[in-house]
C-alpha positions as CSV (number, residue, x, y, z in Angstrom):
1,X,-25.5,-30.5,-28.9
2,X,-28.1,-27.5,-29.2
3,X,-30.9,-27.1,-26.8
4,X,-33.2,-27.9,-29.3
5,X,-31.6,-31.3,-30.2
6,X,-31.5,-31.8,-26.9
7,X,-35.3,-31.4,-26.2
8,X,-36.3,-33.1,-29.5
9,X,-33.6,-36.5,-28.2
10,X,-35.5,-36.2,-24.6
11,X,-39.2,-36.0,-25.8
12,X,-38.0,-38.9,-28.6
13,X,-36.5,-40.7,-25.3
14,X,-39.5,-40.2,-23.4
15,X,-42.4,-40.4,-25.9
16,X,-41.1,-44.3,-25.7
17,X,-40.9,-44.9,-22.3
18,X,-37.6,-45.3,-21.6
19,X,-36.8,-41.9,-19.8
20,X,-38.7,-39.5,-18.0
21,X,-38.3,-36.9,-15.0
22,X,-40.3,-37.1,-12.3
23,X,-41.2,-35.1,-8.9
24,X,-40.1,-37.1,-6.0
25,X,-41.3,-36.9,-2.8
26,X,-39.6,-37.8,0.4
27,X,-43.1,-38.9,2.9
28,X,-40.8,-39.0,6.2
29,X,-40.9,-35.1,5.6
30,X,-44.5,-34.9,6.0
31,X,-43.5,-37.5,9.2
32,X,-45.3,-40.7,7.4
33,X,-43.4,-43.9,7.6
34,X,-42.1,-46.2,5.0
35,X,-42.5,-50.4,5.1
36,X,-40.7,-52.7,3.1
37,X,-43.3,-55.5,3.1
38,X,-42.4,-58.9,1.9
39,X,-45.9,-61.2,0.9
40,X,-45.8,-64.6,0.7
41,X,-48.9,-66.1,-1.3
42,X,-49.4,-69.5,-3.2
43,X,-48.2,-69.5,-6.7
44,X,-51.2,-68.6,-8.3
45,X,-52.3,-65.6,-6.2
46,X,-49.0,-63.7,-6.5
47,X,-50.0,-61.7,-9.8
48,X,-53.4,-60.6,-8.4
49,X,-52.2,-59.9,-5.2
50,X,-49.4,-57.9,-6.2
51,X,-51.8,-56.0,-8.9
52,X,-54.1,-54.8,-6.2
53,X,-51.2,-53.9,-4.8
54,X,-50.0,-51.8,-7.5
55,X,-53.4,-50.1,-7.8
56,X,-52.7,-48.8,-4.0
57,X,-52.0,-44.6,-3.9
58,X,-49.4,-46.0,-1.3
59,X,-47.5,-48.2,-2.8
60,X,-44.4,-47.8,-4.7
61,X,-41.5,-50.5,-6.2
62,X,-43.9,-53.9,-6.3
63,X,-42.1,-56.7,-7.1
64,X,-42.6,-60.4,-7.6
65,X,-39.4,-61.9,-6.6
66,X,-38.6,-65.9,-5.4
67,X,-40.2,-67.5,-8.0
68,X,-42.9,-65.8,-7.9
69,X,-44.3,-66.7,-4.9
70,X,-43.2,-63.8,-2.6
71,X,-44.4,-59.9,-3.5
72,X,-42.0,-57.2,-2.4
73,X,-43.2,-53.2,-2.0
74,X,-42.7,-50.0,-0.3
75,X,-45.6,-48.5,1.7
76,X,-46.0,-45.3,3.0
77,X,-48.3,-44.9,6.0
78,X,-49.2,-41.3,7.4
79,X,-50.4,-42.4,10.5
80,X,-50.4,-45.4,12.7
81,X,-54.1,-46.5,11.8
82,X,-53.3,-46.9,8.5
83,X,-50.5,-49.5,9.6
84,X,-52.4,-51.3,11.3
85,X,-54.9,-51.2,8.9
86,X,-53.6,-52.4,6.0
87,X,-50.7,-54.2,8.2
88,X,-52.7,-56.2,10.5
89,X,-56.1,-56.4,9.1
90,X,-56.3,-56.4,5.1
91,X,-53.3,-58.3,3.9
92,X,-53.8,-60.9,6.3
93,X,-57.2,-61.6,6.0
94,X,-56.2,-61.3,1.8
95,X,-57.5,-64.9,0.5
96,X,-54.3,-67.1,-0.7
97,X,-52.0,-64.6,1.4
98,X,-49.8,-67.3,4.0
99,X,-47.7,-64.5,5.7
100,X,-46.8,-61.0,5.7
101,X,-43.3,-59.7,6.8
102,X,-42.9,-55.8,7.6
103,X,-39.8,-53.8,8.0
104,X,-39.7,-50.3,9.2
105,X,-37.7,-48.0,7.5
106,X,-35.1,-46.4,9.6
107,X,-32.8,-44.5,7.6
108,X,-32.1,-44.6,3.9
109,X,-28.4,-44.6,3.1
110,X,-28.6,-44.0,-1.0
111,X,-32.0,-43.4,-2.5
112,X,-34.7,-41.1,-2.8
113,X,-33.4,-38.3,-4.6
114,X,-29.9,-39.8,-5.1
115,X,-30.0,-42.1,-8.3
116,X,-27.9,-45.0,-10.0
117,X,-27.3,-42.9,-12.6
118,X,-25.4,-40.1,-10.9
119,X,-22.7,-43.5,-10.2
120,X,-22.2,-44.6,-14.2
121,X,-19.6,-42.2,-14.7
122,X,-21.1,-40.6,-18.1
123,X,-19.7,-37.3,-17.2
124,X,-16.8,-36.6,-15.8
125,X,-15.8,-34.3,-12.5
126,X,-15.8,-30.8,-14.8
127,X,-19.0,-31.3,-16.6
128,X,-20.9,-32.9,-13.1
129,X,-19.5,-29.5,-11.9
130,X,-20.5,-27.3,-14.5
131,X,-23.8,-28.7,-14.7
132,X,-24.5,-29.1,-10.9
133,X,-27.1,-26.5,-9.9
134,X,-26.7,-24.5,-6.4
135,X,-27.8,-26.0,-3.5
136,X,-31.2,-25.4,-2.3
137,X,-31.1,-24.2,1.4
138,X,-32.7,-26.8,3.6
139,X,-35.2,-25.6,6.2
140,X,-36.0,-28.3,8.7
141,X,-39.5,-28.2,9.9
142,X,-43.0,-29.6,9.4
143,X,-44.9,-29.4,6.4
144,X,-48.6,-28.7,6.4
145,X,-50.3,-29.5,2.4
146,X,-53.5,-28.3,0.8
147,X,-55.4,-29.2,-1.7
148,X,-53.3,-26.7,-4.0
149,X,-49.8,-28.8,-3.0
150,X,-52.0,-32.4,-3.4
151,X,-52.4,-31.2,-7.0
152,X,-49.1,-29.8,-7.3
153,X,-47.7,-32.9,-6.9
154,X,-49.8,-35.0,-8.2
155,X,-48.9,-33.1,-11.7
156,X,-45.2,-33.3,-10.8
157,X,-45.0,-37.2,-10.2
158,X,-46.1,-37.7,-13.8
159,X,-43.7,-35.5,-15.4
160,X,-41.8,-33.5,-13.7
161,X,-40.6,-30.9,-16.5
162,X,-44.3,-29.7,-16.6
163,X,-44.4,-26.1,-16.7
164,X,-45.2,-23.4,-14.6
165,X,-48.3,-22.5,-16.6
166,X,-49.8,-25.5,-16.7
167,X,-48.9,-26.1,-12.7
168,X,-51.0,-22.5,-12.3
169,X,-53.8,-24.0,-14.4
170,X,-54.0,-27.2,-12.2
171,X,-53.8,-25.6,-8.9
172,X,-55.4,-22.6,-9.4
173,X,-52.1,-20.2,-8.1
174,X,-50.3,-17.7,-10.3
175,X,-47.1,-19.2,-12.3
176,X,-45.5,-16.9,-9.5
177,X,-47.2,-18.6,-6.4
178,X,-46.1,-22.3,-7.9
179,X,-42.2,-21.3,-8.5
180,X,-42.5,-20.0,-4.8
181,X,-44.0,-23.3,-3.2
182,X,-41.7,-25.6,-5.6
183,X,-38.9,-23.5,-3.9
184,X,-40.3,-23.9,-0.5
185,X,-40.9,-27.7,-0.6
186,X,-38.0,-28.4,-2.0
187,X,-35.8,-26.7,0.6
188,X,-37.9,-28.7,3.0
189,X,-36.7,-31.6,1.7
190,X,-40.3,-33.1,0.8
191,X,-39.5,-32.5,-3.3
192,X,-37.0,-33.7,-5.7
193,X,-36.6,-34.2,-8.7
194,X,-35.5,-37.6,-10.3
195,X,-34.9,-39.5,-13.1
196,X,-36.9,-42.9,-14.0
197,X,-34.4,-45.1,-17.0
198,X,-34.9,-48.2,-18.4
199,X,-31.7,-49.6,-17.2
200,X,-31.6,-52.6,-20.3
201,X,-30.4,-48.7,-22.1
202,X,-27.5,-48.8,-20.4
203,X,-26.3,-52.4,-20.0
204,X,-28.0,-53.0,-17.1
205,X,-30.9,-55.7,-16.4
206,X,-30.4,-58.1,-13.2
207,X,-32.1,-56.5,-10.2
208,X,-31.3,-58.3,-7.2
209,X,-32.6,-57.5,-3.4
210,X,-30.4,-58.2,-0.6
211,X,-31.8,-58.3,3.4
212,X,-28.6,-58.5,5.5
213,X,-27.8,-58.6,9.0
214,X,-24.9,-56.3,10.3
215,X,-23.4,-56.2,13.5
216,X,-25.5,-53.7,15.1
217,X,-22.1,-51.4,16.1
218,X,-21.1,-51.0,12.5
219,X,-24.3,-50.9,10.7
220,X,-23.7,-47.2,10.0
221,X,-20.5,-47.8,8.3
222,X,-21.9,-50.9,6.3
223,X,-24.7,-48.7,5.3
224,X,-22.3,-45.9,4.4
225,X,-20.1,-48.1,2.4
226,X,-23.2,-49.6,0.5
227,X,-24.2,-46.4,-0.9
228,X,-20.6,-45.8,-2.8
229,X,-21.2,-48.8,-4.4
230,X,-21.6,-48.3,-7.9
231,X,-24.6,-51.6,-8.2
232,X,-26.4,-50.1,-5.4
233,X,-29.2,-48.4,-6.3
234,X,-31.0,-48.1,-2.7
235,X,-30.3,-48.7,0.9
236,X,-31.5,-48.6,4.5
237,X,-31.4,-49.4,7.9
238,X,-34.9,-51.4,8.6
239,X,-36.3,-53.5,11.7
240,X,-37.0,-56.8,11.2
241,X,-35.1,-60.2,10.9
242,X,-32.4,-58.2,9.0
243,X,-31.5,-54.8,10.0
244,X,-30.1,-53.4,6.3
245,X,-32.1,-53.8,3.1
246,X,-30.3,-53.5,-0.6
247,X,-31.6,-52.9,-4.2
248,X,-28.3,-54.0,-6.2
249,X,-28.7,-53.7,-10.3
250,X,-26.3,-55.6,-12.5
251,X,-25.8,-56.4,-15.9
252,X,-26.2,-60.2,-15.6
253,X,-25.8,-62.8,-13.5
254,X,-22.2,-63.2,-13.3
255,X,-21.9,-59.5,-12.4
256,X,-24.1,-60.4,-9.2
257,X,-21.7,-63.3,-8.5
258,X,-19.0,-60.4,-8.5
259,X,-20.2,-58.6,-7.0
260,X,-21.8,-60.8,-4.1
261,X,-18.8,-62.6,-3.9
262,X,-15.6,-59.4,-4.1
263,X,-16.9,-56.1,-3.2
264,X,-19.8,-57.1,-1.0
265,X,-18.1,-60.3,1.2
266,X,-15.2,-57.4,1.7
267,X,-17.7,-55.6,4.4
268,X,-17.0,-58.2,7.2
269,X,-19.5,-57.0,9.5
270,X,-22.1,-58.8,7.3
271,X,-23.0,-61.9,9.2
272,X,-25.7,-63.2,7.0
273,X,-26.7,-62.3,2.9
274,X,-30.2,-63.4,1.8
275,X,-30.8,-62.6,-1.8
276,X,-34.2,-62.2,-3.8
277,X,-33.7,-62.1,-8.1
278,X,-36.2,-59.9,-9.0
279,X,-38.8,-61.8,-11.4
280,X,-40.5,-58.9,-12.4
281,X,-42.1,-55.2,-11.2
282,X,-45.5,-54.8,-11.3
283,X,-44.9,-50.7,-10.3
284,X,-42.1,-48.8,-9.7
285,X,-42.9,-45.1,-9.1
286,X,-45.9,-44.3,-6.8
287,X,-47.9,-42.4,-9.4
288,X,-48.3,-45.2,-11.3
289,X,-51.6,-47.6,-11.6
């Protein structure tokens, strides 16, 4: 296809709300700290709950899942007030909340700014080759933001193919000035750039999470194994009752069984599987109310 038809299919794509690029950012490079929190409530305080939720700058990937009565998310907290906070003094004290489980995120395995859709095998090696861009240097170190980065990206997390111009008119630098700090924070690892599907497009619609406990020896390898997967769209090493969390995203039902049942129970270091059906998601990216 030409460029043009190309930008005409995208904006078409994303002008429905089925595809659009966003600006990613990794928090543990500004040294914040990610929780997977799991909120158990009474049936008819799970949507509200999970809603204000939502609403929260911090949050990212709220879910309902166990019939409704539990409310998965990701936090990010920048320091350890605000886990305690929100941790030990909000959500509890949250009327119709009966118990809140956290688990600290250790180390991701796949996720972040490697997608599912890098493993559906659209492309094959020569194209992924020929359209693979060169790698960024990575420059270890931390990274101090102003008010000029906040806006930055802010702008980026909404649609990340926003141009240099318009980045210059939000945060008041010169088009040159914002290619330079895009550069910089990107080889710092804070920002990627990423892709946000509806997966229904492409066959896929269960979206199961797993909490698994690995024999502590081998939870690297399980955790390196995981991320091949071709179901697995996320996964880390947490604390908590079970030390290795899953996002797994299948066409139906009887794909999970499959996969549960072949390609997972083949990793024999798992000693226990729970699973949570995802009911429905309230927010997925953390730019969105």
């Amino acid at each position: 296809m030409s460029d043009r038809t190309i930008a005409r299919r995208y904006a078409r794509l994303r002008s429905a709300g089925v595809v659009r690029v966003l600006g990613g950012v990794d928090p543990t490079a500004l040294g914040a700290v990610v929780w997977f929190l799991r909120v158990r409530c009474a049936p008819t305080a799970s949507v509200p709950v999970a809603e204000a939720l939502a609403r929260r700058p911090d949050t990212s990937w709220v879910n309902l899942t166990s019939g409704g009565t539990e409310i998965t998310c990701a936090v990010r907290t920048e320091c350890e007030a605000d886990s305690e906070a929100l941790l030990l003094t909000k959500l509890p004290r949250t009327p119709r909340v009966e118990g809140v489980t956290a688990h600290s995120v250790l180390h991701a395995f796949y996720g972040g700014s490697d997608n599912l859709i890098a493993k559906l095998g659209s492309l094959d090696e020569e194209a992924i080759e020929r359209l693979r861009p060169p790698p960024a240097p990575y420059r270890p170190g931390p990274v101090q933001l102003d008010d000029g980065d906040r806006a930055l990206l802010a702008t980026l997390a909404v649609d990340g193919r926003t141009g240099f111009e318009q980045l210059a008119a939000v945060t008041g630098w010169s088009p040159t000035t914002v290619r330079r700090r895009m550069r910089e924070l990107r080889e710092r690892g804070l920002l990627y750039l990423d892709i946000d599907v509806d997966w229904s497009l492409l066959g896929l619609g269960t979206r199961t999470l797993l909490w698994l406990s690995v024999t502590p020896a081998r939870l690297a390898e399980v955790g390196e194994a995981l991320a091949e997967h071709p179901e697995i769209a996320f996964a880390a090493a947490t604390t908590g009752p079970s030390n290795l969390y899953a996002s797994v995203v299948c066409a139906n039902q009887q794909e999970l069984y499959r996969y549960l049942t072949t390609r997972l129970a083949a990793l024999p270091a798992i000693t226990q599987i729970e699973t949570a059906p995802v009911i429905k998601t309230i927010k997925r990216a953390a730019n969105e109310r």
